[in-house]
N, C-alpha and C positions, 0 to 999 in steps of 0.2 A: 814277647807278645802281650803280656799282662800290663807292664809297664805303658804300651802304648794304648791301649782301651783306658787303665786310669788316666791317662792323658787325654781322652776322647770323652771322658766322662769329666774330668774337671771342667773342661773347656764347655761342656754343655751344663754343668753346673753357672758358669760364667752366665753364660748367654741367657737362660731361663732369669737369673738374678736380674738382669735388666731389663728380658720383657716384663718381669713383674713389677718393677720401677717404671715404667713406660706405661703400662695399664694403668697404676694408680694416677696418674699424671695423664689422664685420658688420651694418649697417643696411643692408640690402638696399633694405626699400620705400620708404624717403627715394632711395635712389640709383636706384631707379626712376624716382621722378618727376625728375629732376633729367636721367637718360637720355633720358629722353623731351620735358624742355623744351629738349635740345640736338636733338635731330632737328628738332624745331617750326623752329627756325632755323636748323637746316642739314639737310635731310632727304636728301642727296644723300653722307653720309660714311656708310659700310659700315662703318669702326671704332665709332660710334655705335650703332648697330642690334646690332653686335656685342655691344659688354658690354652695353647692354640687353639681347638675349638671357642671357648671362653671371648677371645681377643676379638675372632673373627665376629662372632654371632654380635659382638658389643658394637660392629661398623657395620651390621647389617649387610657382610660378606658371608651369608648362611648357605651356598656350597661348600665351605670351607671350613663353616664351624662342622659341619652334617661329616663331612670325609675326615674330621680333628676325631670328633667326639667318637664314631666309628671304628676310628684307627686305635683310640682308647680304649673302647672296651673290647676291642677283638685280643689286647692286650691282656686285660685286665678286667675280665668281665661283671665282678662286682664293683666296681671303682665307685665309690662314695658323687651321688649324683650326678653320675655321667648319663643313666639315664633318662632322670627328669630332663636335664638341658637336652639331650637328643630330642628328647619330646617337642622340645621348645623351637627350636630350629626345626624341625618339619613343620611344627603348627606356623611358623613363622611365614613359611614357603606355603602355606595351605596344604598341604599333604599328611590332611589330617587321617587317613585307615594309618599310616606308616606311626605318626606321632600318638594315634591311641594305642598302640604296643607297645611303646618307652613309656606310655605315663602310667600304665595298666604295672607292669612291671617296678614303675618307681611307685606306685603306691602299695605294693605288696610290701617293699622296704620303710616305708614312710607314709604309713596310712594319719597320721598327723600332720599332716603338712595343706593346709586348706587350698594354696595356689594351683594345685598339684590336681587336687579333686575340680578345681574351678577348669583347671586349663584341657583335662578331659573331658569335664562338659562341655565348655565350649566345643568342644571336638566334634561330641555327638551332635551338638544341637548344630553345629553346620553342614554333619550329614545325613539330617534330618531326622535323626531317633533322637524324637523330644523328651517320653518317658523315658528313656536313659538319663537323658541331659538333664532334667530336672531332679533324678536321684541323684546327681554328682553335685547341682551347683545345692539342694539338700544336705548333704555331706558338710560341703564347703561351710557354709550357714551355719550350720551346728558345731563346728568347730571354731568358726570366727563371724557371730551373728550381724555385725557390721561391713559383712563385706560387699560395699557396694556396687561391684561389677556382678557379683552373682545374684545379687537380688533381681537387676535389674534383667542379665540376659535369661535368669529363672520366669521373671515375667513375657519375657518374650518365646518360651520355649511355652509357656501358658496358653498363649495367644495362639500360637499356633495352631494348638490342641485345641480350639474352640472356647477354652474355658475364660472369658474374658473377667468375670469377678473373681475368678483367684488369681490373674494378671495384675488386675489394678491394684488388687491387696498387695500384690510383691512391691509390684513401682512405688504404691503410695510408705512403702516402709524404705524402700531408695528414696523418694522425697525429702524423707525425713531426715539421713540423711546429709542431702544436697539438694536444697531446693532454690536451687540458683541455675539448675542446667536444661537449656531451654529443649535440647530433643530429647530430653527423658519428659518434660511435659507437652512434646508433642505426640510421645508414646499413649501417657496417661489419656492426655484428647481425645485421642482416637479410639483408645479401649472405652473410655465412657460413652462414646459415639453407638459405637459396637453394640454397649452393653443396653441403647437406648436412655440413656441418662443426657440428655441432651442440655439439660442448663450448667450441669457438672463440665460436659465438652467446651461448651461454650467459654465457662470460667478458665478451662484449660488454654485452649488456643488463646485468648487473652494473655494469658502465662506467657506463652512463647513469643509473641509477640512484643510482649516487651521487656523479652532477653534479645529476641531477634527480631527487629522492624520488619525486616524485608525478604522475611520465610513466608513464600506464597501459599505454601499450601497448607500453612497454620493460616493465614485467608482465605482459604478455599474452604479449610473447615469450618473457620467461621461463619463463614457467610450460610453452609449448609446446615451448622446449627439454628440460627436463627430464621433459616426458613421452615426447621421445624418448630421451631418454638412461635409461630406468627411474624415477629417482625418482619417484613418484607424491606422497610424503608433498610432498615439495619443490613439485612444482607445484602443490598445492590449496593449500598458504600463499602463492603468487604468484599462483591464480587470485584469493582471499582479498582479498589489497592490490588486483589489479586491481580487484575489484568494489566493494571501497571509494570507490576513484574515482570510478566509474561503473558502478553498480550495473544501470544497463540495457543490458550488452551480452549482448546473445543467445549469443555465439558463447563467453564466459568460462565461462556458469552449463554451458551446453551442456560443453565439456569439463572441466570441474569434474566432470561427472557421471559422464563416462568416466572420471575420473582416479581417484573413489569406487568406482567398481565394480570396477577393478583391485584396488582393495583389499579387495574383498568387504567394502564397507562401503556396502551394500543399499539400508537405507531410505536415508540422507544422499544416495545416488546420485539415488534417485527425487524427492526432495525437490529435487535440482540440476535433475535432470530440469522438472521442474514448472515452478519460476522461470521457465528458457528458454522455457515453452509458453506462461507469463502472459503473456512479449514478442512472442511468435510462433505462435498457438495453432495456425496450418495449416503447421508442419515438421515434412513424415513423416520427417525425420534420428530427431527428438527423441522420436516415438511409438513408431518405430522401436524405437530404443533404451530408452525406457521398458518398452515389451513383453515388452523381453530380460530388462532385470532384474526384474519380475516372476514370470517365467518360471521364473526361480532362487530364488524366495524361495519357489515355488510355487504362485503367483497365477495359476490358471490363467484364469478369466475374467477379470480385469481385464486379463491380457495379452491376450487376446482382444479384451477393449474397443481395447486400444491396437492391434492390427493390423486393425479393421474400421473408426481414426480413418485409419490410412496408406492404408487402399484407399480411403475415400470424398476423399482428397486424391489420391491416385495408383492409379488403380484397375490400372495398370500394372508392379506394382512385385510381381513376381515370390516377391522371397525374402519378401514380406509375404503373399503365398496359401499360398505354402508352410507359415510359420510355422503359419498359422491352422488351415490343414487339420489338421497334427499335432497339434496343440493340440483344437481339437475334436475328434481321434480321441480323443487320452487323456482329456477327460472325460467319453467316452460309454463308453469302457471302466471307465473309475474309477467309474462310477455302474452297470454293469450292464446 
């Protein structure tokens, strides 16, 4: 009987020998099967089960790495980072409560290890416990002050929290960096946005856009920068390219139309007006504001029309009975 298990064990000696020639050689699903016909004859080696896991998780077959790595440490329960990678393979799958218990545990073994503290943060900060997340990708940081994925999702676990100036400090030190990568500066954008720094956004979304021409909604920020900062001409040429994009966004045609009426450029206004009401025919924003500028062109029953469409959407909406009333007084006077 001996004789034939060293036989069952050379033979799985064999077979691991070549899936680990076959991993180096990036053939993963050869050294799958190759992993798996050494368990068959030796199903009691946790280094086996291991780089099967290993093999599988490198093809993004992460049921198999999840049931390798598994079968390894039920084995072998200390097994030298079997359970960081378990971590890694649930975080893979998104099943991250499961994957914060391997990495909790791998970093009780290897509290030096920054990916490790990075990949549990991540963890938390995808199940929404940001003050966790930001102590881990902290961690991370302090032991590898250039790690750029943790500065940046550290920024993002910021933002969450409200805190938009200690956001932009993380990003702007990811900037630093790689400041060639156009959705960390559509991040930055919009935290300056946030933060009311409007010519900072402004400079930002510029950024993105020329990493990426035809990111509309680094257009959209634009345009909404520069309507706070005055330029009006400026943001109808960025609401413009927005809607080129994506010509059905309600909220562009919508402040396109604000942006025209700034400029007492009336009909164009109403006409932007309209567009938005084709997308959204019941937004008393839009009738709202259609009313107004009719109102100015002189329109007095069509304004009318438009503040009798915002009561029968919102029969609550105050500054809309107001309008009408005075509006009906003047042209019951204007007529006599």
């Amino acid at each position: 009987m001996s004789q034939t298990i060293q036989l069952d064990v050379a033979g799985a000696g064999n077979a691991f020998e070549q899936g680990l020639e076959l991993t180096q050689q990036g053939n993963y699903a050869d050294a799958i099967a190759h992993f798996e016909q050494a368990i068959q004859l030796n199903p009691t080696d946790a280094i086996l089960h291991s780089h099967l896991g290993w093999a599988a998780f490198s093809l993004g077959r992460y049921d198999t790495a999840i049931h390798g790595y598994q079968a390894a440490l039920a084995l072998q329960p200390d097994l030298e980072t079997a359970h960081h990678s378990l971590g890694l393979a649930f975080y893979a799958t998104q099943q991250y409560e499961a994957a914060i218990g391997y990495f909790r545990t791998a970093l009780e073994r290897h509290p030096n290890l920054e990916d490790i503290w990075f990949c549990q943060g991540y963890c938390l900060y995808a199940t929404h416990r940001y003050e966790g997340a930001i102590q881990h990708f902290n961690a991370a940081l302090t032991l590898q002050p250039s790690y750029y994925e943790a500065l940046v999702f550290r920024g993002d676990a910021l933002k969450e929290l409200g805190d938009w100036e200690a956001a932009l400090a993380s990003y702007g030190k990811a900037l630093e960096l790689q400041d060639a990568d156009g959705d960390l500066w559509f991040r930055w954008a919009n935290g300056q946005k946030q933060a009311g720094h409007s010519q900072e956004a402004l400079n930002g979304y510029h950024k993105v856009i020329s990493f990426q021409p035809e990111h509309w909604e680094a257009w959209y920020g634009q345009a909404g920068s520069q309507m706070k900062l005055g330029d009006f001409e400026g943001a109808i040429a960025s609401y413009d390219h927005a809607l080129n994009l994506k010509p059905a966004s309600y909220e562009a045609w919508f402040n396109r139309g604000v942006a025209l009426k700034n400029l007492n450029r009336l009909e164009d206004s109403i006409a932007s007006y309209d567009k938005a009401l084709e997308l959204r025919p019941n937004d008393h924003r839009a009738w709202n504001n259609r009313g107004g500028v009719m109102v100015s062109i002189g329109n007095l029953r069509d304004a009318i029309a438009c503040f009798d469409k915002v009561l029968e959407i919102n029969p609550s909406d105050t500054k809309a009975q107001q309008n009408r009333a005075v509006l009906v007084k003047r042209l019951e006077t204007s007529q006599g």
